[in-house]
C-alpha positions as CSV (number, residue, x, y, z in Angstrom):
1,X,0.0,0.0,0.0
2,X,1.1,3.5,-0.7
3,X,1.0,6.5,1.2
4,X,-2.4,8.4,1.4
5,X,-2.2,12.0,-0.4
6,X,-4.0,14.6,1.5
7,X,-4.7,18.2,0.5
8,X,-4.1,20.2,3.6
9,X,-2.2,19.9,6.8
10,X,-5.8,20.4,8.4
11,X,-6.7,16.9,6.7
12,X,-3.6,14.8,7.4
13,X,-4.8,16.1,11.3
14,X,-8.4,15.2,10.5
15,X,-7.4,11.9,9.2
16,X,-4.9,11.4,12.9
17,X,-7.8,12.1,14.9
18,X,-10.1,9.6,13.1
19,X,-7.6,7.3,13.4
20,X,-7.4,8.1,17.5
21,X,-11.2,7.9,17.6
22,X,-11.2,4.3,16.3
23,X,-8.2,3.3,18.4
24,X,-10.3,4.1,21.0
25,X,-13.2,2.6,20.1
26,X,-11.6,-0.2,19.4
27,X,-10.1,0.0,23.1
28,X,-13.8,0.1,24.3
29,X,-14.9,-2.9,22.5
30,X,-11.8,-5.0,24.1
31,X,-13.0,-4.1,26.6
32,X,-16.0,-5.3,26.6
33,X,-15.3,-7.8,25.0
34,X,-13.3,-9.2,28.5
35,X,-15.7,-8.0,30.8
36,X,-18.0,-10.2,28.8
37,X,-15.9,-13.4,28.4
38,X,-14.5,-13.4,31.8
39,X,-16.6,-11.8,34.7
40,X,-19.8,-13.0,32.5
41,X,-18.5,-16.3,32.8
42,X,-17.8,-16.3,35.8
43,X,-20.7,-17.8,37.3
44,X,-21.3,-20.5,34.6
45,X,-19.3,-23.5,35.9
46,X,-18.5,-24.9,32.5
47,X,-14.9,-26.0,32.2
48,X,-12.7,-27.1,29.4
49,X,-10.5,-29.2,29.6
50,X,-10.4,-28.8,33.8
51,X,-10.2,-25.2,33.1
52,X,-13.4,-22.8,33.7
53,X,-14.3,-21.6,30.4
54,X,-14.1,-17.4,31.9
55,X,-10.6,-18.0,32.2
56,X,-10.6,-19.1,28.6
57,X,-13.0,-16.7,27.6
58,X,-11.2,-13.9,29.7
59,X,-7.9,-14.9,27.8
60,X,-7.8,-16.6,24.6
61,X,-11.7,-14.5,23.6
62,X,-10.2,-11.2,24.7
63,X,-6.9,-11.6,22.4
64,X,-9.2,-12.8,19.6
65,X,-11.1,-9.8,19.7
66,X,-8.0,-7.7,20.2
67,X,-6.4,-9.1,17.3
68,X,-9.8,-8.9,15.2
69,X,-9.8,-4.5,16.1
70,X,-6.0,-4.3,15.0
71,X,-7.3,-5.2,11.1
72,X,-10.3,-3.9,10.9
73,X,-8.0,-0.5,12.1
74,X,-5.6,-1.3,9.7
75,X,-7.8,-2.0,6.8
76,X,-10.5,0.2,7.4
77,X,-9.2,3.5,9.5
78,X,-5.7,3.8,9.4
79,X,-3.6,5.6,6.4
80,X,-0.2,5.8,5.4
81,X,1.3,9.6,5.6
82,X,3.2,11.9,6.2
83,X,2.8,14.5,8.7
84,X,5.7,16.6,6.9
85,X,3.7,19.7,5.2
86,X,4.0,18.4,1.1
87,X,4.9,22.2,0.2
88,X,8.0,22.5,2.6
89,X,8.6,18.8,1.1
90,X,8.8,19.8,-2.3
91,X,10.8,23.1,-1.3
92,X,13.8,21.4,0.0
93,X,14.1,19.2,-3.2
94,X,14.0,22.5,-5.8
């Protein structure tokens, strides 16, 4: 993938917070996500393997999840650019 070509210095920051935004998001859902598969399971008494299943959910579902934000960021949110201002860029090589 190339880099992203922006217009404005204004846009290259739009484009930063979006991506913060999402990070966060993201963060949120994890988050929930673990609350979910561990304290939610915590009462169930189902085990795997001699291992409740909130500790599995609480581990293995949480990293799932975690790993499942980090493409959907990187596919979907996240762009390759520079934060260097393109006119100053272009300057320096005149």
């Amino acid at each position: 993938m190339g880099k992203k070509r922006f217009a404005t210095y204004a846009a290259k920051m739009r484009q930063a917070n979006r991506e913060a935004v999402a990070t966060v998001v993201a963060l949120a859902v994890i988050v929930a996500a673990w609350f979910a598969g561990g304290i939610g399971l915590a009462d169930s008494g189902i085990e795997v393997f001699s291992t409740p299943v909130w500790i599995i959910g609480g581990t293995v579902g949480t990293w799932l999840v975690a790993v499942l934000a980090a493409i959907v960021l990187a596919r979907g949110v996240f762009a390759n650019f520079s934060l260097d201002d393109d006119d100053e860029e272009g300057a320096a090589h005149e």
